[in-house]
C-alpha positions in Angstrom: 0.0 0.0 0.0 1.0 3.6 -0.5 -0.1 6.2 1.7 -1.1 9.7 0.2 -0.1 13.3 2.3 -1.1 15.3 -0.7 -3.5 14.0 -3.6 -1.2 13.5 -6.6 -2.6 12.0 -10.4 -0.2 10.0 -11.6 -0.9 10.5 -15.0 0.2 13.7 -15.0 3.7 12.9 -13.9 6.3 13.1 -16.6 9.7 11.8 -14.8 10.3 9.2 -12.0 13.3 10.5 -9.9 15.6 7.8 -7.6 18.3 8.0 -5.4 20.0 5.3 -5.1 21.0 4.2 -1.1 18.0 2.7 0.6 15.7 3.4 -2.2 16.8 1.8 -5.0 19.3 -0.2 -3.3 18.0 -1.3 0.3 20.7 -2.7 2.4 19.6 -6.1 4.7 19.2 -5.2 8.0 21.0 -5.6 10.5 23.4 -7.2 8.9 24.7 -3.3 7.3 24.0 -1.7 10.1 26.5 -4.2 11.9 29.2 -3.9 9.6 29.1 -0.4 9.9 28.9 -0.1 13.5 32.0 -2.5 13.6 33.8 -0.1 11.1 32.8 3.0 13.4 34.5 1.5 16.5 37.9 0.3 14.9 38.1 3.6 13.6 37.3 5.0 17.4 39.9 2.5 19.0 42.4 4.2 16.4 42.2 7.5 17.1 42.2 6.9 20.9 39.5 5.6 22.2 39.7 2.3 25.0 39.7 -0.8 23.2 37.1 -2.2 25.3 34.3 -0.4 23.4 34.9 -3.0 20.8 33.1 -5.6 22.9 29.7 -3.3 22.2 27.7 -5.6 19.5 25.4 -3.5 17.5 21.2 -3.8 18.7 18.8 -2.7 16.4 16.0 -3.1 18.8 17.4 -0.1 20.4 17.8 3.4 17.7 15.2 4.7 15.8 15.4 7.2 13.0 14.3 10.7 14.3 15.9 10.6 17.6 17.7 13.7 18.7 21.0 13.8 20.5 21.9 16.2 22.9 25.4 17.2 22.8 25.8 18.8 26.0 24.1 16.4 28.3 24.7 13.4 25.9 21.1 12.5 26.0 19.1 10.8 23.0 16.1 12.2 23.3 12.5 11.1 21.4 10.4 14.6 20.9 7.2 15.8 19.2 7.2 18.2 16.1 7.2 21.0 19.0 10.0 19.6 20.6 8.4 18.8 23.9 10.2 15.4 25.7 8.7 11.8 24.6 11.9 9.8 25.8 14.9 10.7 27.4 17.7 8.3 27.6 21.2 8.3 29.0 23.3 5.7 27.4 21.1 2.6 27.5 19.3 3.9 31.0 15.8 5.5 30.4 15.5 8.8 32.6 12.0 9.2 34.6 10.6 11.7 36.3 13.3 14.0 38.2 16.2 12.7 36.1 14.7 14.4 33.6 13.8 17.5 35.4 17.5 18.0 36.3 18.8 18.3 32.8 15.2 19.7 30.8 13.1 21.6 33.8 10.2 22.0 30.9 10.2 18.6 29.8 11.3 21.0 26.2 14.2 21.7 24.0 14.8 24.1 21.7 15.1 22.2 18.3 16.4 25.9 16.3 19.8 25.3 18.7 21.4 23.0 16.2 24.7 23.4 17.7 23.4 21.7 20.4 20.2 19.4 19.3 21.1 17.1 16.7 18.4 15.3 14.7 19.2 11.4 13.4 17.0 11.6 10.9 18.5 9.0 8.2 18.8 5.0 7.8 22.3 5.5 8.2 21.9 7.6 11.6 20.7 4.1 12.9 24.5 3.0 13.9 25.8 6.7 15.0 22.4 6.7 17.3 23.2 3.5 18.7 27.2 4.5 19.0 26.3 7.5 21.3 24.3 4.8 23.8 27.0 2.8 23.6 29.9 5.4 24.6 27.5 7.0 26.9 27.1 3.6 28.3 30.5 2.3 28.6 31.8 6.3 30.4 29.5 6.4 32.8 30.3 3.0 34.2 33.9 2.7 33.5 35.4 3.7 37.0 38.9 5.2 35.5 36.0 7.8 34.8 34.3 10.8 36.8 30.9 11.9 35.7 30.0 15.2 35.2 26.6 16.8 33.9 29.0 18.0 30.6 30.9 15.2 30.0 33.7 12.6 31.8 37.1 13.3 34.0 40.3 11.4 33.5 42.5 13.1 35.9 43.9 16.0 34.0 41.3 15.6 30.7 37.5 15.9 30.2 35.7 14.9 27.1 32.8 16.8 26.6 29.8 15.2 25.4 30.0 17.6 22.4 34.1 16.6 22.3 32.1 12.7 21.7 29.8 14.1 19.2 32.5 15.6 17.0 34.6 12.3 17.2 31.6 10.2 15.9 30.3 12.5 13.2 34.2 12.3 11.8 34.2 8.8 12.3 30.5 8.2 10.1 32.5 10.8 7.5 35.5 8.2 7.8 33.2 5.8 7.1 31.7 6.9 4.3 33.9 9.0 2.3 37.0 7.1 2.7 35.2 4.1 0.9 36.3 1.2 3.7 31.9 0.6 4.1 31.5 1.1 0.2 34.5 -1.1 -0.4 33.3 -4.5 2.7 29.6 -4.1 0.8 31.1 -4.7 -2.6 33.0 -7.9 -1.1 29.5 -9.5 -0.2 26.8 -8.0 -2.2 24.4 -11.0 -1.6 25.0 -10.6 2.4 24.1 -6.7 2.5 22.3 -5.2 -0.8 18.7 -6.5 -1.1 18.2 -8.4 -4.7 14.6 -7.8 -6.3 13.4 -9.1 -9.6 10.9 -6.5 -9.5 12.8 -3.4 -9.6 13.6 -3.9 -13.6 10.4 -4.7 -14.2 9.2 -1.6 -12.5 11.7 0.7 -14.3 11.2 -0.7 -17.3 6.9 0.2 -17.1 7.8 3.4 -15.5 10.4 4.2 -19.0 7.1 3.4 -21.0 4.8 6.1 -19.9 7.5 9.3 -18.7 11.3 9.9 -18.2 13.1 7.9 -15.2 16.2 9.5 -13.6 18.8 8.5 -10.8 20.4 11.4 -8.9 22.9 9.8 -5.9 25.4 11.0 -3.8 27.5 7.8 -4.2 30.6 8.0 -6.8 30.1 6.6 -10.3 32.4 3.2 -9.4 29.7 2.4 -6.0 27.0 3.0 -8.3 28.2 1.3 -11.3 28.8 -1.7 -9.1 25.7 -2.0 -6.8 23.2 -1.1 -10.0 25.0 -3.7 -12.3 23.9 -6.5 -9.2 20.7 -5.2 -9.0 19.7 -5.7 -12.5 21.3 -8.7 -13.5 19.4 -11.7 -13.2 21.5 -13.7 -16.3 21.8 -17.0 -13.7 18.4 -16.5 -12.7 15.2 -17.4 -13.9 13.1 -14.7 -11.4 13.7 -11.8 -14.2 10.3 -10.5 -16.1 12.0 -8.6 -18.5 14.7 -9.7 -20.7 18.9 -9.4 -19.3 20.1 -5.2 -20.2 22.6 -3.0 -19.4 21.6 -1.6 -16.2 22.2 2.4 -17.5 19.4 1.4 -20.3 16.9 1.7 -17.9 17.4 5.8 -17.0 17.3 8.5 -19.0 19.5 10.6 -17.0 21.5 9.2 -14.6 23.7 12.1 -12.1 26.3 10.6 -9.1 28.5 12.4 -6.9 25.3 15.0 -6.7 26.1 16.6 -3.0 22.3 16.8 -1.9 20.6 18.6 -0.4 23.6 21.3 -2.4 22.1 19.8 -5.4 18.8 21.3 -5.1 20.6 24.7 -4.3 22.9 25.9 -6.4 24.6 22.8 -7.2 27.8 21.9 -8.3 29.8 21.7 -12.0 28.4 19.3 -14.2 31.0 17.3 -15.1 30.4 13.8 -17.6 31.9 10.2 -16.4 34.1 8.4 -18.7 32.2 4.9 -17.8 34.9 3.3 -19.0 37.6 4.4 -16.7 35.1 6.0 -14.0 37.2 8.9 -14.2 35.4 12.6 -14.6 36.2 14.5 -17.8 37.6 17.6 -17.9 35.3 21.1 -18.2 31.5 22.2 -17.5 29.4 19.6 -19.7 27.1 22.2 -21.5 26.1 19.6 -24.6 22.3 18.2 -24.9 21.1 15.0 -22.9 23.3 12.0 -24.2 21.3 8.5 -24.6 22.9 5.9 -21.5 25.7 8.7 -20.3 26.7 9.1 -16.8 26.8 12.8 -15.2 28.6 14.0 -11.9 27.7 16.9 -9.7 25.2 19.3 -11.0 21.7 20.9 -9.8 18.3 20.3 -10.0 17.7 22.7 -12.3 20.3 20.8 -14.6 18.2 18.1 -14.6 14.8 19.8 -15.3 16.9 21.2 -18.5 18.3 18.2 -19.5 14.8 16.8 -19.3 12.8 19.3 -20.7 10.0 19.2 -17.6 8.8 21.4 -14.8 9.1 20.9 -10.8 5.9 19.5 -10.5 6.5 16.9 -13.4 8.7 15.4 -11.5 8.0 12.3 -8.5 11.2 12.1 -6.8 11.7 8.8 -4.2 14.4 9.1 -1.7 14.6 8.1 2.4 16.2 11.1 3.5 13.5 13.6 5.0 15.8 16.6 4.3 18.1 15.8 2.0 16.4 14.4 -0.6 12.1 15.1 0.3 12.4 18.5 2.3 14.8 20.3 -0.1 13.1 19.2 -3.3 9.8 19.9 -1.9 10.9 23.4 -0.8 13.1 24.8 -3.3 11.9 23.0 -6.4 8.3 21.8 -6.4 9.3 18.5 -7.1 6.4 15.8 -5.7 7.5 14.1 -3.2 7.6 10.1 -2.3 9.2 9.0 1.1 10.6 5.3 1.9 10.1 4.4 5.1 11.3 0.6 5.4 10.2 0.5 9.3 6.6 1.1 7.8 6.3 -2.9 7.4 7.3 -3.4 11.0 4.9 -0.6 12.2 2.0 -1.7 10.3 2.5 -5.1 11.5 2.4 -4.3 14.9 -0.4 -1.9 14.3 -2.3 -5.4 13.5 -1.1 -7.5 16.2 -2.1 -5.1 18.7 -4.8 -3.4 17.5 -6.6 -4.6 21.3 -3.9 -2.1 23.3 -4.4 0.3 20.7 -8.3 -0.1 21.3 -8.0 0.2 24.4 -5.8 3.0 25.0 -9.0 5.1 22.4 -11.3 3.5 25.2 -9.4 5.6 27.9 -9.4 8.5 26.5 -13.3 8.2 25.9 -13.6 7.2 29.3 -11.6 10.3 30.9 -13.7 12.8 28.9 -16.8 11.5 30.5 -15.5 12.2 33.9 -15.7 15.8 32.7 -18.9 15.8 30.8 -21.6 17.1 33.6 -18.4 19.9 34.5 -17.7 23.1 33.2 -16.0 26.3 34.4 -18.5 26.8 37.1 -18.1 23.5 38.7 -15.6 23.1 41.6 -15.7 19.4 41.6 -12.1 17.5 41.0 -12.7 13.8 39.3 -10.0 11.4 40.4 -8.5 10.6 37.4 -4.9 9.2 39.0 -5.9 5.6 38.4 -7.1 5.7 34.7 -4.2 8.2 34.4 -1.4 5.3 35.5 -3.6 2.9 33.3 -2.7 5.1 30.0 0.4 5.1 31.3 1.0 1.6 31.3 -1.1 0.9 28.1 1.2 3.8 26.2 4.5 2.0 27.2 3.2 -1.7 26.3 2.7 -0.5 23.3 5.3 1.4 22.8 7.7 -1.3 23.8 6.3 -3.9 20.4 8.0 -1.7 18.8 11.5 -1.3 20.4 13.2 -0.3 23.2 12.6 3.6 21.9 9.3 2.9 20.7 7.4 3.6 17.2 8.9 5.7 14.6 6.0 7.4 14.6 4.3 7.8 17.6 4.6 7.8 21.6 1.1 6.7 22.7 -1.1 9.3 21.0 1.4 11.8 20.0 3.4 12.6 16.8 7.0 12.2 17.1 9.2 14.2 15.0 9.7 12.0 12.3 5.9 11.5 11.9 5.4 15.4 11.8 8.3 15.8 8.9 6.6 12.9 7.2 3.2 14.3 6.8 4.0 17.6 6.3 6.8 17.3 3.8 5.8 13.6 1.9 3.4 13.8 -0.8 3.2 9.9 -0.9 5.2 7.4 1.2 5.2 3.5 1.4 7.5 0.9 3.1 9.2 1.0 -0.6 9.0 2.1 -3.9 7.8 -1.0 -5.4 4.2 -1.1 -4.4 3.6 1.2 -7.5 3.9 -1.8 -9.4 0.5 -2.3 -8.0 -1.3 0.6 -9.3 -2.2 1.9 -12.8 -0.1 4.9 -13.8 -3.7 6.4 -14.6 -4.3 6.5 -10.4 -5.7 9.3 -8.1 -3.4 8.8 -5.4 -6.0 10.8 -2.8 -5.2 12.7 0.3 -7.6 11.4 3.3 -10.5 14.6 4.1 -9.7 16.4 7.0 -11.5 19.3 8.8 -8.4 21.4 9.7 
């Protein structure tokens, strides 16, 4: 099923836009996750960091995508769209109550203070999320260490928890950019990069009735290499569409593209010799080349290059802001989100549909304790009881999800995550692929709401 934001005809979309990571190409989890997080503490240990952190095993019951981490207190905290406290956890230990208070004295934070609050909005956030628990974790009880509100004490030295958040942001650019993640995926495609038969048949219908496109962040060598797994089913017998180059399948196809600087002012467009991978010299200013590869460039390249408008264009990417958010804002573009925890939500949404029924039975039960009141009574319902019963209910529930809860949702309220989603997705779906299950004539319909 896809789930509709904003109405959107199909029909009158002229170009399918992809990125590539987690869209196109969804990694198996945990198993990428893992290898990441492994990758992230070796380079840790190098630069200094005790050796015993590499006996932390990656848990992905624990992150969630939207979390925000808090780099003076080195808190991960779960808010709403207003910023207002869901969860609050230190490490792996889950504050309560005056904990709390201590460090947020209006259960609120200030999400504009981005120096501070940092928002883990991506699929690849997952491992830096669960990396701050882990540090967190292993500091506070390590007794060669003092705590402070601010960070740790080793006689002479203090590491902030902001001095923490620095060295694991460099460590996820290590990661990435240096190629040492790029380069232990490539040795075991079938073990990390999810194989679909689907996706060339899906490309192939979408080519029929518009333009399709790929604009990634990922050099021309990842791409080539991931892209050529994905589409060749040669050995295989699963394929609907005959064996073809995998480029034969885009009309444009853009790497090394920066976002969200792409759909700014961009960057040179430069063309890839696919031959060597290399980048040929000079601006590329020449018309749209059948099956050639293009680095760096802007958005507005590739409405030239493709002769449509903003609003032609269905762009499908994972990342909130870098690729939904800035294309929304600055170019028009529609908007389709992945969110592969969608599958794991829903199902959960089925399995306990009674807690979730009975939590909406609460709250119909608390407002009739009011319903004979109003600002002329003096009388006080006691509510305490069915108060510690929502209570309970709201963490049941929130715990089928994980140990930080529901991507979406804490009991009744909107994370984060969920607010971004609605307000910034025109359509979103666990992936991409459920439009092979609609007619490219659909009325994808936005859901009547009074306000």
């Amino acid at each position: 099923r896809i789930f509709v934001n904003r109405s959107l005809a199909l029909e009158k979309i002229k170009c399918f836009g992809f990125d590539m990571d987690y869209t196109l190409a969804m990694y198996k989890s945990p198993d990428y996750e893992e290898l990441a997080f492994t990758l992230l503490l070796e380079h840790l240990v190098a630069i200094g960091y005790p050796p015993e952190i590499l006996a932390y095993k990656y848990d992905p019951t624990f992150p969630t995508r939207g979390l925000v981490f808090d780099a003076l207190y080195g808190n991960l905290l779960k808010v709403d769209s207003h910023g207002n406290l869901l969860v609050c956890a230190h490490g792996f230990r889950f504050l309560k109550g005056a904990e709390i208070l201590h460090y947020y004295p209006n259960k609120f934070i200030q999400r504009d203070d981005m120096k501070r609050f940092h928002i883990l909005n991506t699929l690849f956030n997952l491992t830096e999320a669960h990396l701050y628990a882990c540090l967190v974790d292993f500091f506070t009880n390590c007794s060669r260490y003092v705590n402070c509100d601010t960070g740790y004490k080793h006689g002479n030295l203090f590491m902030s928890f902001r001095s923490m958040f620095q060295d694991v942001r460099e460590a996820m650019d290590h990661v990435h950019l240096s190629g040492c993640l790029k380069e232990k995926t490539l040795e075991n495609l079938e073990k990390y990069v999810v194989k679909d038969p689907r996706v060339p048949l899906l490309l192939s219908r979408m080519k029929e009735v518009g333009k399709v496109f790929l604009a990634t962040n990922s050099d021309y060598t990842y791409t080539d290499a991931i892209m050529s797994y994905l589409f060749d089913f040669s050995n295989e017998d699963k394929a609907d569409v005959p064996q073809r180059p995998w480029r034969s399948y885009f009309d444009l196809i853009v790497v090394d593209t920066r976002k969200p600087l792409f759909f700014a002012e961009g960057t040179v467009l430069r063309q890839v010799d696919t031959d060597t991978g290399k980048l040929r010299i000079g601006t590329y200013t020449g018309p749209l080349q059948h099956c050639a590869v293009y680095s760096g460039g802007s958005s507005d390249v590739v409405c030239d290059l493709l002769g449509v408008k903003g609003k032609d264009i269905l762009y499908m990417g994972d990342h909130i802001f870098g690729d939904i958010l800035k294309s929304k804002k600055r170019q028009g573009w529609r908007t389709f989100l992945v969110v592969p925890e969608l599958a794991r939500e829903l199902q959960v949404w089925t399995e306990k549909s009674e807690l979730f029924e009975e939590l909406r039975s609460l709250d119909v039960f608390l407002a009739k304790l009011y319903q004979h009141l109003d600002s002329g009574s003096n009388e006080r319902p006691d509510i305490s009881s069915i108060k510690r019963r929502i209570q309970k209910v709201t963490h049941e529930m929130d715990m089928c999800y994980g140990k930080m809860g529901s991507l979406f949702r804490c009991g009744s309220r909107q994370t984060l995550f969920a607010n971004q989603l609605m307000r910034y997705a025109d359509l979103y779906a666990a992936s991409f692929i459920n439009f092979l299950y609609y007619p490219f004539s659909y009325l994808f319909r936005a859901p009547p709401v009074l306000v």
